[in-house]
C-alpha positions, 0 to 999 in steps of 0.5 A: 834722661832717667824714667823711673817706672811705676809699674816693674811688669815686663810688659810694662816696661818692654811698652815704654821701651818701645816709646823711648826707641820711637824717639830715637834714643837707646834705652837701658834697663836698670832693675834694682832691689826697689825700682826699675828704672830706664835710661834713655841715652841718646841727643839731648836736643830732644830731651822734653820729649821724653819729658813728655813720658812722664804722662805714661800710666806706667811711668812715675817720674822722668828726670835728667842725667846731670853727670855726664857719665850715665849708665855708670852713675848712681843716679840711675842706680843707686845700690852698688852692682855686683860683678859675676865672673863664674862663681866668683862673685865681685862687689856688694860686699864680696872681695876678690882676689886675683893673682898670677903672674904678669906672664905665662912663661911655660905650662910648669910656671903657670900650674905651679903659680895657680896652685900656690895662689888657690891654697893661699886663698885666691878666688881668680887666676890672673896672668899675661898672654898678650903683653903691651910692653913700653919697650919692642924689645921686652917680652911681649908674651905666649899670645894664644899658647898663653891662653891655652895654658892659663885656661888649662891651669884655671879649670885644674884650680877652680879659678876664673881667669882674667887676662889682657886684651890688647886689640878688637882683633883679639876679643874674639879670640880671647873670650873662647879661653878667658872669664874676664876681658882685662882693658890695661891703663894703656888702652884705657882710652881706646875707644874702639876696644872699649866698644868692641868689649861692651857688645860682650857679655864677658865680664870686663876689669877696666884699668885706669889709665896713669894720667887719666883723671877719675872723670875721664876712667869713668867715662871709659866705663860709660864706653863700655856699658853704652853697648850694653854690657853692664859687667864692669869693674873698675881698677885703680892701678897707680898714676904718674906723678913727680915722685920716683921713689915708687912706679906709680902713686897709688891714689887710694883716695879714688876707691871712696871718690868712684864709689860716690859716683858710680855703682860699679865694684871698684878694685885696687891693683897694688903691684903696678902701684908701688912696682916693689914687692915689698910694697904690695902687701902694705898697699894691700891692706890699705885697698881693704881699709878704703873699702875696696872690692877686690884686689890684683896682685901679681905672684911669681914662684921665682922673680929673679927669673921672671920675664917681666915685672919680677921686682913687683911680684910677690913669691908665692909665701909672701902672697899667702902672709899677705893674704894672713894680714888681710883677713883680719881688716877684711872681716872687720870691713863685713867683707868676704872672699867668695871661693 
């Protein structure tokens, strides 16, 4: 249920808090530019009780969630959020860039990557330390000599960092080097990381699993907001279908679907999409004209050598004419890369 608040002071709303957590159910307070608003998340078999605060003074209307996703709904928040990852700011008209490679592989790939990516005009660094691989054999990457190395080159380069996080036994330990937790397509519906994420405060960049239908993505989201950590952003990363000209299929259509059903920032990853270099920066530029947030590309100084994914990583000359191309579709979309 959705209490709409009649009063926005904090004693106020911490009163009706305490009424809604008498009954049993979680409260989560949502404060837009307008109203606040408290969602109540709980049994539903007791959903005329909270009818009933409706009687409260301080409380203006009380209403169901009709979607089953609730936290992550516009209809407890119909303004977009914004995502904070330091001074990187990720929605509500800011676009974000992360590049990196797929992997650290050596101090020297990852400082010479994070240095072409931030004077091409990169605001995060992205990069592998823990690598779920589809094969045992593949490189699985640095694990936490990774992390060192990649919050080394963040902090030289002035960029947030954001790297994958594979297991619960990993959070903890991630978070000590990284600014943002990545959940990657394969763990999309692994239920027990998503929790585990959710009781952080540290920034999360959701992928889409790829053959996760949109409603399935945005309950995951609700996984991770229902333990109260509303720092979400969504990635769109490409979903199994017949063709096999391409990695993936790039649903770009899904960018204007999950900006209708949620508010969280919704970003496009166009490198595991298409799987070919020569790919991205037109899937690029497409993510920009759909009115995406932000996008994740991969970027390799040399991708013949790289230990993973070389065929869908752009050189570092080709990233900064990408990121030519698309300054010009972003200032038409009123969009800007905060640095």
């Amino acid at each position: 249920m959705i209490i709409v608040m009649a009063s926005r002071k904090q004693e106020d709303v911490d009163f009706v808090v305490s009424k809604i957590e008498e009954l049993g159910y979680n409260a989560h307070i949502i404060v837009g530019e307008k109203r606040t608003v408290i969602a109540a998340v709980g049994d539903e078999r007791g959903k005329y009780r909270l009818q009933a605060l409706e009687a409260l003074p301080h409380v203006e209307q009380v209403f169901p969630i009709l979607k089953p996703f609730k936290l992550v709904g516009r209809e407890v928040k119909a303004e977009s959020s914004m995502v904070e990852c330091g001074p990187v700011k990720i929605g509500k008209g800011f676009f974000c860039v992360m590049a990196g490679p797929c992997a650290v592989e050596s101090r020297d790939q990852i400082m010479e990557t994070a240095a072409a990516v931030k004077e091409a005009g990169a605001n995060m660094l992205r990069g592998g330390a823990y690598k779920p691989r589809t094969s045992p054999y593949s490189f699985q990457g640095m694990e936490e000599e990774g992390l060192r190395l990649l919050k080394e080159a963040g902090e030289r380069y002035g960029l947030p960092v954001v790297t994958e996080v594979v297991t619960i036994e990993q959070v903890s330990v991630v978070m000590d080097y990284v600014d943002m937790l990545q959940i990657g397509a394969r763990n999309m519906q692994n239920f027990g990381l998503l929790r585990a994420v959710g009781k952080t405060s540290t920034p999360v960049l959701l992928k889409r699993g790829m053959m996760s239908t949109i409603n399935e993505f945005l309950m995951s989201a609700e996984y991770i907001l229902s333990e109260g950590n509303p720092n979400v952003v969504m990635c769109e990363r490409g979903i199994r279908t017949f063709e096999t000209e391409t990695r993936n299929t790039l649903d770009i259509q899904a960018v204007p679907v999950l900006k209708k059903y949620t508010h969280l920032p919704v970003i496009i990853d166009p490198s595991h999409a298409s799987g070919h270099w020569d790919l991205v920066t037109p899937m690029a530029r497409a993510a920009v004209a759909a009115g995406a947030d932000g996008i994740i590309v991969e970027v390799h100084p040399r991708p013949a050598e790289a230990f993973s994914d070389g065929q869908q990583s752009l050189r570092p000359d080709k990233f900064k004419k990408m990121m030519e191309e698309i300054t010009p579709l972003l200032n038409v979309m009123g969009m800007t890369i905060a640095r």
